[in-house]
N, C-alpha and C positions, 0 to 999 in steps of 0.2 A: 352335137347339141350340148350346151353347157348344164352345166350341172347347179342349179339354183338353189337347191339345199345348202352348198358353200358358203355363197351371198347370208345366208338364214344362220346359219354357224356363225359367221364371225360377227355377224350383230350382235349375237348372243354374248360370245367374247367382250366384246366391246361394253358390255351395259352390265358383264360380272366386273371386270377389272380384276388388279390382282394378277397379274399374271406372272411377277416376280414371284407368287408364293412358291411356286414349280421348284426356285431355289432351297426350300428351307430344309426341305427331303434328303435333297445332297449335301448341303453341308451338317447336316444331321448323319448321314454316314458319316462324311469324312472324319469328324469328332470320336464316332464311335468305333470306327475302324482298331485302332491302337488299343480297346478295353476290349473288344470281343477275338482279336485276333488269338489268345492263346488257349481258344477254346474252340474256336471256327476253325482255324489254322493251325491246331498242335500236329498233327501230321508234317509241318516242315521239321520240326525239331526231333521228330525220331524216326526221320529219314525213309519215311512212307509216301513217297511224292506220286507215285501213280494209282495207288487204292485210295488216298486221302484226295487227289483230287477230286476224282471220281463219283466216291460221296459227297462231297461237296458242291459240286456242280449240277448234282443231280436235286442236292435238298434246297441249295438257292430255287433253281430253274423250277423245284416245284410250288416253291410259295412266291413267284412270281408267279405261274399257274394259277394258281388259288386265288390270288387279288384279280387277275384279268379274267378267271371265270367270275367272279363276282361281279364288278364292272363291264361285264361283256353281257350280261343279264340286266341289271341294271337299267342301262343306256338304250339299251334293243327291245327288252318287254317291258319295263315300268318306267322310262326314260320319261324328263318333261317334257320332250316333245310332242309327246305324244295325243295329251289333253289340247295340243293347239290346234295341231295338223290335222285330225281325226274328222272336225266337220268338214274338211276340203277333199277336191280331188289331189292323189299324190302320184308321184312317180314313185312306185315301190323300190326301184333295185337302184335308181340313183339316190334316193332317200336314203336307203341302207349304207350305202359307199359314204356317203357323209358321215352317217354315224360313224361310223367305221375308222375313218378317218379322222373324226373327233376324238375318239377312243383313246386312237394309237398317241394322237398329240398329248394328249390331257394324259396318260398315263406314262407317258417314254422313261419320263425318272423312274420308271421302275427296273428297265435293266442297268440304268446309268447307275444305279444304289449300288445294284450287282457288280457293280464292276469294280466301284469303289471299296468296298466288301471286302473282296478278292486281290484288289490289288497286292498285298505281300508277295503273292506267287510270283510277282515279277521280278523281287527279290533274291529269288530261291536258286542260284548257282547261274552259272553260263545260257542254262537253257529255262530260264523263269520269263522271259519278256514274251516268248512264243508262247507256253503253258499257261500264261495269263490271257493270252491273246486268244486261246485256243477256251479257256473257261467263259472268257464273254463272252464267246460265240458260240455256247452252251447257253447261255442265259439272255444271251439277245434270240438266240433261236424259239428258248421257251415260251418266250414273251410274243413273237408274231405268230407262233405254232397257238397260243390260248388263246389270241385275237381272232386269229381265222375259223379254230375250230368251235371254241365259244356261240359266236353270230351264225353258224352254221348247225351245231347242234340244238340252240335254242329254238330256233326257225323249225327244223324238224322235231322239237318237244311239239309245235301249236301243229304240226302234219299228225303225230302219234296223240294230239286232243280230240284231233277231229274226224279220225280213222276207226271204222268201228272193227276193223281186227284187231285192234289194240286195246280195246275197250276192256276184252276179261284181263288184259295182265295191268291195266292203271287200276283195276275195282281190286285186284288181288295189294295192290301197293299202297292205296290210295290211306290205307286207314281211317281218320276221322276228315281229312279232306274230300271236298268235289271233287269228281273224277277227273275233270280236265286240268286243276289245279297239280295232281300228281304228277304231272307231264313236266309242268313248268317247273317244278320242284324239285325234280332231281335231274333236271338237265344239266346244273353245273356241277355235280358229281360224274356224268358220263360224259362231260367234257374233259374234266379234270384228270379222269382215267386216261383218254387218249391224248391227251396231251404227255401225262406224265411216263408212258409207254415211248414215243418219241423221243423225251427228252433220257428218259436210262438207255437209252440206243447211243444217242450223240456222247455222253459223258462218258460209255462204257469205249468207245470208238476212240473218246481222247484219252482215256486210260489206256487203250489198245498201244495208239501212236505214242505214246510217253515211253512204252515198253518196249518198240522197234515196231513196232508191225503198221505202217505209215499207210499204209489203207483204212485204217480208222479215222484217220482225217475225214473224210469220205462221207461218217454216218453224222457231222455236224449239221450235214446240208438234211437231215431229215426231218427234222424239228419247224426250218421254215418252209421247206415241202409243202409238209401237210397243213400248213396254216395257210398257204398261197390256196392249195387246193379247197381248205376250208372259206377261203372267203369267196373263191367261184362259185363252190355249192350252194354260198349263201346268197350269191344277190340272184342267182336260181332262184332261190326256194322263197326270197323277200316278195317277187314278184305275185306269188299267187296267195302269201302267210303272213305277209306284215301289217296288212289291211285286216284281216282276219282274226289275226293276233286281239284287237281291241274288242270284237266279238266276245271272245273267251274272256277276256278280262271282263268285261260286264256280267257276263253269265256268272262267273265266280263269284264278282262282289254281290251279285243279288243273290245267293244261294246263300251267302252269308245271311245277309240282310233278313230273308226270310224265318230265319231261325229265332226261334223263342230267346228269353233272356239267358232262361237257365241253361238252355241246351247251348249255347254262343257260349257262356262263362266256361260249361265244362269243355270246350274245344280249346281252348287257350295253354297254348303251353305256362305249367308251373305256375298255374292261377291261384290255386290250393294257397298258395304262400300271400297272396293279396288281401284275404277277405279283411275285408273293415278296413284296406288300404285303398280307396279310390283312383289316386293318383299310381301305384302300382299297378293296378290291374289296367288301368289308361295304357301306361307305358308297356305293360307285359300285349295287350292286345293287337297295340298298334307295333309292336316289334313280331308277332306272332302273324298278323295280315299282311304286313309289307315286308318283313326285312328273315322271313321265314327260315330264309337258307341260312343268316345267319347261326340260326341255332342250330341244323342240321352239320353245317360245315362245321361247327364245334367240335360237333361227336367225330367229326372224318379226320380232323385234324389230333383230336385225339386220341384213335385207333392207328394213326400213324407212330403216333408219339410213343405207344405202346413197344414198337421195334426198340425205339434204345432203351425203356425201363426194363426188356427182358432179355438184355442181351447177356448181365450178368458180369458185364467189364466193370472194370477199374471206376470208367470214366463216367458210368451209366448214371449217375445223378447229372450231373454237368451235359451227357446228351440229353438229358429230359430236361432241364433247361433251356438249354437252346431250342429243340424242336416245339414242347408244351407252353413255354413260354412267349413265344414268340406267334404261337397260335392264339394264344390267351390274349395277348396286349394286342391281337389285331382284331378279334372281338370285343373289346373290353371299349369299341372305337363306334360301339353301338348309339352311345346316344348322340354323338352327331350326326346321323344317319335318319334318329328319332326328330331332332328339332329341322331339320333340312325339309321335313315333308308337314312338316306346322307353320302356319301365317304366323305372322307376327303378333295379329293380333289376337290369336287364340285363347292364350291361358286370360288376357282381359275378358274376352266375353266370356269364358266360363267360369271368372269368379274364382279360381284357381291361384291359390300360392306358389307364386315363381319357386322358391326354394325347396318346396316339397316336391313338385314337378321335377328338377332339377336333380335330389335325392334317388325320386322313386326311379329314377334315368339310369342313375348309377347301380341301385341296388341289381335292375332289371342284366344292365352289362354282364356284371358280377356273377349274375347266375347262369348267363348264357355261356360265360365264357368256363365254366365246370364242366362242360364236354371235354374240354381241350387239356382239362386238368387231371379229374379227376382217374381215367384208363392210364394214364402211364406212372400215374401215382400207387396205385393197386397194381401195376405188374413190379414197381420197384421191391414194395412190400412182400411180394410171394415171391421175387426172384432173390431179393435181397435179406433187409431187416425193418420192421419198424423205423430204428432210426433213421435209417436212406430216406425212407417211405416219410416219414415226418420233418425234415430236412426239406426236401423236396416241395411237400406241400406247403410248410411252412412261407419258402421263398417264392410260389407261384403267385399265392392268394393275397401274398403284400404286397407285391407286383400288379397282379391285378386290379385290386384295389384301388391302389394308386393309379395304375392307369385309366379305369372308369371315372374313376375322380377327376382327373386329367381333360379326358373326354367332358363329360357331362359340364366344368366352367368353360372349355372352351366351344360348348354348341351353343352355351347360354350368351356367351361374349359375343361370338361372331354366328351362328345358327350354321346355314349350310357351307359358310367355309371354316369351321369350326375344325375340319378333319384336317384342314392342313396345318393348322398349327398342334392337332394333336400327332400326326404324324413322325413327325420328326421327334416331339417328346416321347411316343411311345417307341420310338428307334434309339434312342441315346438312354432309354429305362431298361432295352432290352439287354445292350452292351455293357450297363454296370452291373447288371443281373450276372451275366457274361464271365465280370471279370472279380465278380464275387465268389463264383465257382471256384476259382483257382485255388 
């Protein structure tokens, strides 16, 4: 039987257009490639070619991670398909295969960046064109290991909403969320874990084989393993939870809705900072009901970021750069995210200044992206000095800045393909960040 979700996809395709934009991504690497290389890539230069790739391939492969657990949520629980589909009968697991497949398309520049990235390594002595070969199949791995497992453990977040032996341990998480909403909420952090477990297997496996021990070639094939097997479990688990799924979403937004004025304002992340600002607290609520993980992945990305401010090297400002920063300027990517899920005609009917809107978009970015910031900026200062510590922050937050700025005219320009011309600008902001380190 064919698969008529297909047919439904490339309609869709057809009526976005644009499809050349897929390019702006990679040659936004390739530009940045040569400014970032002496800080992504200083391990050629002092002859550390099997620990440096290692790391390397592990911290690409994770923030390819990162973006497709994001996207993999997205597309599959809050995806536009969804409002269309919802009144009809559907075929759940061929539904899901499409997504799915939409995903992988609409996303694939993301290991192709990876590769581009990386490419020096192909430079690097007689046996650089294998060990380059050998890192994008570290980071192609990453990328179908977080597609599979993504659509797979999302689907079983709406199984753990609906299961009441899991009931005490969402009410123990939940915090100021509905119970079922906690499910949805930190599904792409327990995706991201297992994904990122995978991918330190493959990387460590091509550090192995770099070293002589050629049975490490071996643990590259793990990473798309468990993404093949994640995407079984999932068009499993779509069949009895993708119909379902919309269930849960109702319930959540009425539990909202329910909620007094005051008691909705105090749920809002970082509302405190709005009062008397309308359009702030617009953008801070509507980034706080849909785009949740955002904030949350701040904080993860910035606990990660924490390893190199306390590592106490040399180099330890320049790694919190590259890892804080690059976490920073892909939050900082919020307000096109924010105008993607607004009509056009919104801020007319509500009487609202485009520019102030536009502003409070940016301000809102800026503050989400202070997860990402602020933990490896306080490990610099206790492992280091103030000045590391001030240096550090100093270059994050202008960065930032800029990049919500960035964002916020280009959602306003183009609304929801807005991310793809900030993409590439927030990629060639990170590389001069990069190559300012030096």
């Amino acid at each position: 039987m064919s698969n008529p979700y297909g047919k439904v996809h490339a309609l869709i395709r057809q009526r976005r257009g644009g499809g050349w934009l897929v390019l702006l991504p990679l040659i936004a690497a390739a530009v940045a490639t040569p400014q970032a290389r002496p800080v992504l890539l200083a391990f050629l230069d002092a002859g550390l070619l099997p620990a440096g790739v290692e790391a390397i391939t592990f911290r690409v492969g994770a923030l390819v991670a990162a973006a497709m657990a994001l996207h993999t949520y997205t597309d599959l629980i809050r995806g536009s398909d969804r409002p269309v589909l919802d009144p009809h009968p559907v075929l759940a697991g061929p539904l899901m295969s499409a997504v799915a497949l939409r995903t992988a398309r609409e996303r694939a520049y993301l290991p192709v960046m990876g590769a581009i990235l990386l490419s020096p390594l192909a430079f690097a002595g007689p046996e650089g064109p294998w060990v380059w070969a050998g890192a994008c199949g570290v980071v192609l791995g990453a990328w179908l290991c977080a597609l599979g497992v993504g659509f797979a453990v999302h689907l079983g977040a709406v199984w753990s909403a609906l299961s009441p032996s899991v009931s005490g341990l969402l009410e123990a998480l939940r915090g100021a969320n509905p119970r079922m909403q906690a499910a949805l909420i930190y599904s792409p952090g327990a995706a991201l874990a297992i994904v990122g477990i995978a991918v330190y297997l493959a990387s460590a496996g091509l550090a192995g084989a770099m070293a002589g021990w050629m049975p490490g070639l071996a643990f590259l094939a793990i990473p798309p393993a468990v993404g093949v097997a994640g995407l079984i479990v999932a068009r499993k688990l779509a069949e009895r939870y993708y119909v379902r799924t919309t269930t849960i979403l109702s319930e959540i937004d009425a539990e909202w809705a329910g909620q007094d004025e005051a008691e909705e304002a105090g749920r809002v992340y970082l509302d405190w900072l709005a009062q008397g600002r309308p359009e702030l607290l617009r953008a801070l609520r509507q980034g706080w009901r849909t785009r949740r993980l955002w904030a949350l992945g701040a904080w993860g990305l910035g606990a990660v970021a924490v390893f190199a401010g306390w590592s106490g090297a040399e180099t330890a400002i320049a790694d919190v750069l590259v890892v804080s920063g690059g976490g920073a300027l892909l939050v900082a990517a919020l307000p096109t995210q924010l105008a993607a899920g607004d009509p056009a005609w919104l801020d007319t009917a509500l009487n609202v200044n485009p520019t102030r809107v536009l502003v409070a978009r940016l301000v809102a970015a800026v503050l989400y992206a202070q997860g990402a910031i602020i933990p490896p900026v306080a490990a610099l200062f206790i492992r280091q000095d103030l000045s590391s510590a001030l240096t550090a922050l100093g270059t994050l937050e202008a960065a930032t800045l800029a990049g919500a700025a960035l964002a916020a005219l280009s959602a306003r320009a183009l609304r929801a393909r807005g991310a793809w011309l900030y993409g590439p600008a927030a990629t060639l902001l990170w590389a001069f960040i990069l190559g300012g380190a030096q």
